[in-house]
N, C-alpha and C positions, 0 to 999 in steps of 0.2 A: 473422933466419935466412933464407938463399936455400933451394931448393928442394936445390941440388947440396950442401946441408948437410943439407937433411932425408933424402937417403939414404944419406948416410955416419951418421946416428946411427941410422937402420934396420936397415941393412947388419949394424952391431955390432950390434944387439939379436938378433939371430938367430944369432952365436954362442952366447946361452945359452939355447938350445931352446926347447923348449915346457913350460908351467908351465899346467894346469888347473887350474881353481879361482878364486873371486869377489872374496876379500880383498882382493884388491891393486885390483880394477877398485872396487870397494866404497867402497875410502879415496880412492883417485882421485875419483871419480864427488861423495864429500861433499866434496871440496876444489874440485872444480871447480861446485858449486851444483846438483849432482844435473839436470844438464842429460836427463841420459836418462827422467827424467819430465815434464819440459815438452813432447810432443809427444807422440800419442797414437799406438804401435805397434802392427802386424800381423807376427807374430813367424813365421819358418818354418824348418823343422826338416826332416830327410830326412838319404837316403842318395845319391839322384841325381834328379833334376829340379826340386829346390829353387829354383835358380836361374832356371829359365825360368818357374818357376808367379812367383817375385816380379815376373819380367818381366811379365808378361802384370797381374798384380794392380796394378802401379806404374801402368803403362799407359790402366787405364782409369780409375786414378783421376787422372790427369792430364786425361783427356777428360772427366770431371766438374767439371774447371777448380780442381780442387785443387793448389793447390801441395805439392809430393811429397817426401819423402828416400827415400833406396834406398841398402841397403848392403848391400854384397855382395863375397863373396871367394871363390878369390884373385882378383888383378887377371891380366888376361891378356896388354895391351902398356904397360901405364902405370900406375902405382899409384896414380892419380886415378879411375881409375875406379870404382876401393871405392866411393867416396861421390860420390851423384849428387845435385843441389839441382833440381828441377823439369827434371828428364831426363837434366840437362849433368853431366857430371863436372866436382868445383871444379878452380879452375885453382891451378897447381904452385904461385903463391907463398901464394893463400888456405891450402891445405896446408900449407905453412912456416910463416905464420901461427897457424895452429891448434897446432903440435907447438912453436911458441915460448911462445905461453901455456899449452900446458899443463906443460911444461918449466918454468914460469916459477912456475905455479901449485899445482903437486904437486913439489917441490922433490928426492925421494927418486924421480922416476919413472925415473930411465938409470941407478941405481944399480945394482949388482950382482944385487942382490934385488928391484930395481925390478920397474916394466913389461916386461913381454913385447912384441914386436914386434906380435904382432894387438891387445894388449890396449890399444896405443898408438894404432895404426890406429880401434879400435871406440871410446876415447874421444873423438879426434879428430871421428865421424864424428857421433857425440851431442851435439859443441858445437856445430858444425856444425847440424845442423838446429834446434836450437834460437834458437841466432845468426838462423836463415834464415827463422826463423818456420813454420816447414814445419806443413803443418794436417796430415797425415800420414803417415809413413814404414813403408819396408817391409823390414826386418829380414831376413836372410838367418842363419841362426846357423854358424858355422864348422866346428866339429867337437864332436860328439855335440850335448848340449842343457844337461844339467845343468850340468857345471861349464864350458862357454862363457864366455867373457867378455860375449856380448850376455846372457845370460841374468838381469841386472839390471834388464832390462825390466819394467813392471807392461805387459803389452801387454792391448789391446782384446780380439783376436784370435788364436788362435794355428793353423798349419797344419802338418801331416805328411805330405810327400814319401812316396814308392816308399821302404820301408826293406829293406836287402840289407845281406851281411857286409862291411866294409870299416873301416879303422882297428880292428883287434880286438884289438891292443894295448893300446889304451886304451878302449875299448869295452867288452869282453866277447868269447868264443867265442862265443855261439849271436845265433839274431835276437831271441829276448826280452832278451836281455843288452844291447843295441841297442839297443833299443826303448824300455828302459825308460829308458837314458840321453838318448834324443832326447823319451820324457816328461817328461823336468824339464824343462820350459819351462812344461809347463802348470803355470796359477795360477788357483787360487780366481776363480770370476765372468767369467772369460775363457773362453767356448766354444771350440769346438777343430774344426777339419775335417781327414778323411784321406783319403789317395788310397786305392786297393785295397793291402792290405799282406797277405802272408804269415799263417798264420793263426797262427801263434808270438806273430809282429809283433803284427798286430791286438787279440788277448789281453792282449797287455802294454801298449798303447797304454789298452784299456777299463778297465784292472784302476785305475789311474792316476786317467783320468776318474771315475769311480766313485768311486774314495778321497776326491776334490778335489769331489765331488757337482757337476760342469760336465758341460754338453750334447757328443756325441760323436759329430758325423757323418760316414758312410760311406756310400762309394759303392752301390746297389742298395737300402739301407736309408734315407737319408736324402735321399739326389739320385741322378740318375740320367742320363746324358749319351750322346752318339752317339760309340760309341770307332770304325767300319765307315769307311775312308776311303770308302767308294763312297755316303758321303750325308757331305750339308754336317755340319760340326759342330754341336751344340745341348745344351745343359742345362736340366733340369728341377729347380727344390728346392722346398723346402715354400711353401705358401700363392701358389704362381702364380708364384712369381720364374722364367722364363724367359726363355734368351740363345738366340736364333737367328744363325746367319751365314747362310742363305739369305733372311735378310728376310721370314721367315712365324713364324707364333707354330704348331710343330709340335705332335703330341700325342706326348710322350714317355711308355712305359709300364712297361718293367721292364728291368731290368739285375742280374745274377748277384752273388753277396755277396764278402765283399773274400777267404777262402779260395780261391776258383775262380779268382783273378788276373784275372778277362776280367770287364769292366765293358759290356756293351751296354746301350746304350736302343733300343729298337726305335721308328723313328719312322716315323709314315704320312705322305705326302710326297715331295715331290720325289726323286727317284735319279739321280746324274749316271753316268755311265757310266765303268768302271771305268781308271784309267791318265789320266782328261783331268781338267786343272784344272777345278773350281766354284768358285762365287762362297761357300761357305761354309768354304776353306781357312782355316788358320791362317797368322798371317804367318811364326811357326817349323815347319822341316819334322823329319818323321817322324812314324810313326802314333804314337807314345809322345806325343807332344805333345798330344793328346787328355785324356790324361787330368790332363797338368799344367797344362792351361786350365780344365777343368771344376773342377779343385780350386782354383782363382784364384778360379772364376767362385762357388763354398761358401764364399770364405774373404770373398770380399768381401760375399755376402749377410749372410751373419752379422756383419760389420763394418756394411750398411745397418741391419739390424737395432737396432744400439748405436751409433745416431745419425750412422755418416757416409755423407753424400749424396750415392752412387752407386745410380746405376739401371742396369736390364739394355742402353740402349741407349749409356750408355758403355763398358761388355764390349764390346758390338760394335764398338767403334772399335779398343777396344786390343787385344782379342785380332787383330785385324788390325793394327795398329800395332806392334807388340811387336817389340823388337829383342834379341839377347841372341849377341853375338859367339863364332864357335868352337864351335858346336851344331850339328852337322849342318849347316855352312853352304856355301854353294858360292862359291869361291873363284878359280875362272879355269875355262874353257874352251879344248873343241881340245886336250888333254882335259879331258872333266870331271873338276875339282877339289876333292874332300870333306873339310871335316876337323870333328874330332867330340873333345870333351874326354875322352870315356868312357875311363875309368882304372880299373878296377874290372869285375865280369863281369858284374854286375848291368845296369852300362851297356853293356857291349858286349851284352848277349843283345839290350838295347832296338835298339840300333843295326841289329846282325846281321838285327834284323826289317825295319828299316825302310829300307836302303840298296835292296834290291831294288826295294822301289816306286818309285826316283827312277831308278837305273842298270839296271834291266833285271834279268834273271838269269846274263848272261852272264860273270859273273865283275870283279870291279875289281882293279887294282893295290893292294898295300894295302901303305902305309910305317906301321910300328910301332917306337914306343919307349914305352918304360916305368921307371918309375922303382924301383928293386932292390928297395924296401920291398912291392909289389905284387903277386898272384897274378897272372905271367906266364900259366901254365898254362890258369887258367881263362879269364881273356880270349883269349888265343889259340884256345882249344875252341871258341867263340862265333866265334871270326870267321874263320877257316880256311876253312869251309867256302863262304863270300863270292869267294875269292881264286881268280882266275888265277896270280896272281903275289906275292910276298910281300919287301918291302922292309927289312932290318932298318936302325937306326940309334942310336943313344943323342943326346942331347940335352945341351946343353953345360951337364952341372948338375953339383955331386960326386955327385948319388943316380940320376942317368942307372945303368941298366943295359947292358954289354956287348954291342955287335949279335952276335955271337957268340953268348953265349950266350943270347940269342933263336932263335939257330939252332937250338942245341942241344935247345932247349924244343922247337920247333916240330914237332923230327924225334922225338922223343920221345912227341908227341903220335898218331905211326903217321899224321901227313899225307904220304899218298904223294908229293906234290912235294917237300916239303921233305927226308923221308926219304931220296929219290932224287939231292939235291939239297946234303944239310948240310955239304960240305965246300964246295960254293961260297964266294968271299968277296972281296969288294968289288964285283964289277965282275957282275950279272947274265947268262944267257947271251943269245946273240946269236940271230936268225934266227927262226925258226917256232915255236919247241922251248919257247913260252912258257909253257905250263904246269908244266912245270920250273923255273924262276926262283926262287931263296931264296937271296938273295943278304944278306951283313952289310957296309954302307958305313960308313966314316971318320968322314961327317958327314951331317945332314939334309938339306944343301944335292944331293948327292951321291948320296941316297936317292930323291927328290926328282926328281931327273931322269934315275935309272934307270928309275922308276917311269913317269914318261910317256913316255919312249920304249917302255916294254914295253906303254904303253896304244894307242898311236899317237892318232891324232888324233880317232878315232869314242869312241876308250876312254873308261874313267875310273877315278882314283886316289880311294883313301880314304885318309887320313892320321888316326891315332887312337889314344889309349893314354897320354896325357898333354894336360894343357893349356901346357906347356914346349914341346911338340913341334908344336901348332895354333902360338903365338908364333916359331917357327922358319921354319916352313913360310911365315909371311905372310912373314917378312923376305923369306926366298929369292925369293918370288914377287914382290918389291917393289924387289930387288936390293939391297936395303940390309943393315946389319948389324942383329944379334938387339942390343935395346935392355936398356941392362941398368939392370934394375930390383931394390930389396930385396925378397925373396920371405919367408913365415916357411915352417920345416922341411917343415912338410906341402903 
């Protein structure tokens, strides 16, 4: 099998949706020698910053000189990225490789009733470390926790993300309903670390623990970390484990419980001054990043704890080392150029916080697309207020949403520019009158470069509301065409 065949049998598996639930990765998983127990998991769960906490956790266990798997979705320019072997994404034909024997091996997998597109990807990515010998991986779970397809894990360790409303389709309405779905993962004997969650969240997260009689720490309660950009980052957990990035062993003392959403530690210590880089930044920006390091930095002590040999002064490598594509990243200058996955409001409120600290207060450009399945409404309410100028655009998906009707939302929202503004379309307006600007463009490409000329050259763009649309935005910026890769529905 070539690689330009493994995603034409992707491609197809994505016409028949998405299918929750174990059975099928189950019968796979004993056909294929139950590879997803031959390596020992740290399993993570959430609603948004899943992704960069596995970043940051991959990371320093790399700098503990472990050889690593990482797996994680979706992919953002190349579908190799899902599965990473000691940092690297494998390469397209090892992929082809993998999806032949398992093709070869699970004889019913492309059938009708077969494998699901992820659940292809997630066995792929379990022969894969196994194959690789990997001493151990870090699990990313896709959507909710319980019926997941990585959810076949017996993992070491397990962590929980920032949980907010989102896929509530198959979810649930409320955040316990969430919550409780992102607690199936946990399993007997496997401790569990959480970010600060919603006090819904939190409840449903303990009630779980408690059933399962495993350990269940939270922030203020069990660790306690420096969320204040204007002092280096740092974590404190039990029995002395402390990660400094200013290179001093700080005295960390108390931080607010996971209801108040605000996690400080108050540390005595160095203070850099407010707006200039220190030497205790993280390598991901935004203040939200704070707290999805300190929960790397829980997930991996309790991983030390059960035997694997990371210490606090590999955290310090990786959470400076940590790399995690389309997060708040800065992408060209002249102007500056932001783009941020945040699909969801939960993530835009993170964002909406954190872009001031990088661009000023003076407003950014801001190109938005979103995919029609999404509460437009409330991402927008979050990020409106950020904007000079407001870009709309869809993304060349069939679930792209209408830049139009982004307009519509926006002026709906009673945003004076937009409101002043919603019949605009295509073409932003010209001259001084920038604040005005709410404009709906044809394509990203289009969005894109109304957006920076309405920055000028001091300015800056935020591009956000999809991770389809960060993948657009890098072509455009690259001159090249948007790569087209198998995606699954969600």
């Amino acid at each position: 099998m070539t690689f330009e065949q493994l995603k034409q049998v992707l491609f197809a598996r994505g016409n028949f949706g998405m299918k929750l639930g174990l059975e099928r990765i189950r019968a796979a998983m004993e056909l294929l020698g139950n590879p997803h127990l031959a390596v020992p998991v740290l399993h993570v769960a959430g609603t948004n910053g899943k992704g960069s906490t596995c970043a940051f956790a991959e990371a320093a266990l790399r700098a503990a000189g472990l050889r690593t798997g990482l797996y994680t979705s979706p992919h953002l320019f190349h579908f190799c990225e899902r599965i990473r072997v000691a940092g690297e994404p494998v390469a397209e034909q090892y992929a082809a490789d993998l999806l032949e024997e398992m093709v070869r091996r699970v004889p019913w997998a492309l059938r009708d009733d077969g494998l699901t597109f992820f659940e292809l990807a997630t066995a792929m990515a379990f022969l894969a470390f196994a194959r690789e010998r990997v001493q151990v991986a870090v699990v990313e779970v896709g959507l909710g926790g319980r019926l997941d397809a990585t959810n076949v894990v017996e993992p070491l360790a397990c962590a929980v993300a920032p949980i907010g409303l989102d896929h509530v389709q198959w979810l649930g309405p409320t955040l316990s309903h969430v919550a409780a779905e992102k607690a199936g993962i946990f399993k007997r004997g496997a401790p569990v670390v959480s970010a600060g969650q919603p006090r819904p969240a939190a409840e449903a997260l303990a009630r779980r623990a408690a059933e399962l009689g495993i350990a269940l720490w939270r922030p203020g309660r069990d660790y306690v970390y420096e969320s204040r950009d204007v002092g280096p980052f740092c974590y404190a957990g039990p029995r002395g484990f402390r990660v400094s990035l200013d290179g001093r062993e700080e005295v960390v003392s108390k931080s607010e419980d996971d209801a108040g959403s605000r996690h400080r530690a108050e540390v005595v210590g160095l203070r850099a001054p407010v707006g200039l880089p220190t030497s205790g930044e993280l390598a991901l920006l935004g203040h939200h990043q704070r707290g999805n390091a300190a929960l790397a930095c829980a997930l991996l002590q309790v991983a030390a704890d059960r035997g694997v040999p990371v210490r606090p002064e590999h955290l310090r490598v990786g959470l400076r080392a940590a790399r995690w594509a389309g997060r708040l990243e800065v992408v060209a200058d002249k102007p500056l150029v932001l783009v941020d996955g945040a699909h969801n409001a939960h993530a835009a409120r993170a964002l909406a916080r954190a872009v001031p600290g990088i661009v000023g207060r003076s407003g950014v450009q801001l190109v938005f697309a979103a995919m029609y399945d999404k509460d437009h409404a409330s991402m927008l309410r979050e990020l409106l207020p950020l904007a000079a100028g407001v870009h709309f655009c869809a993304v060349d998906s069939p679930r792209g949403t209408a830049p139009e009707q982004l307009v519509a939302v926006a002026g709906g929202l009673g945003a004076q520019m937009c409101a002043a503004a919603k019949n605009v379309a295509h073409k932003p307006r010209s001259g001084g009158d920038r604040a005005q600007i709410c404009a709906a463009y044809p394509s990203v490409r289009d969005a894109l470069e109304g957006a920076r000329a309405a920055a000028g050259v001091d300015g800056a763009v935020l591009c956000c509301g999809s991770l389809y649309l960060v993948a657009e935005v890098d072509a455009a910026l690259r001159g090249r065409p948007v790569g087209r890769m198998p995606s699954e529905r969600l």
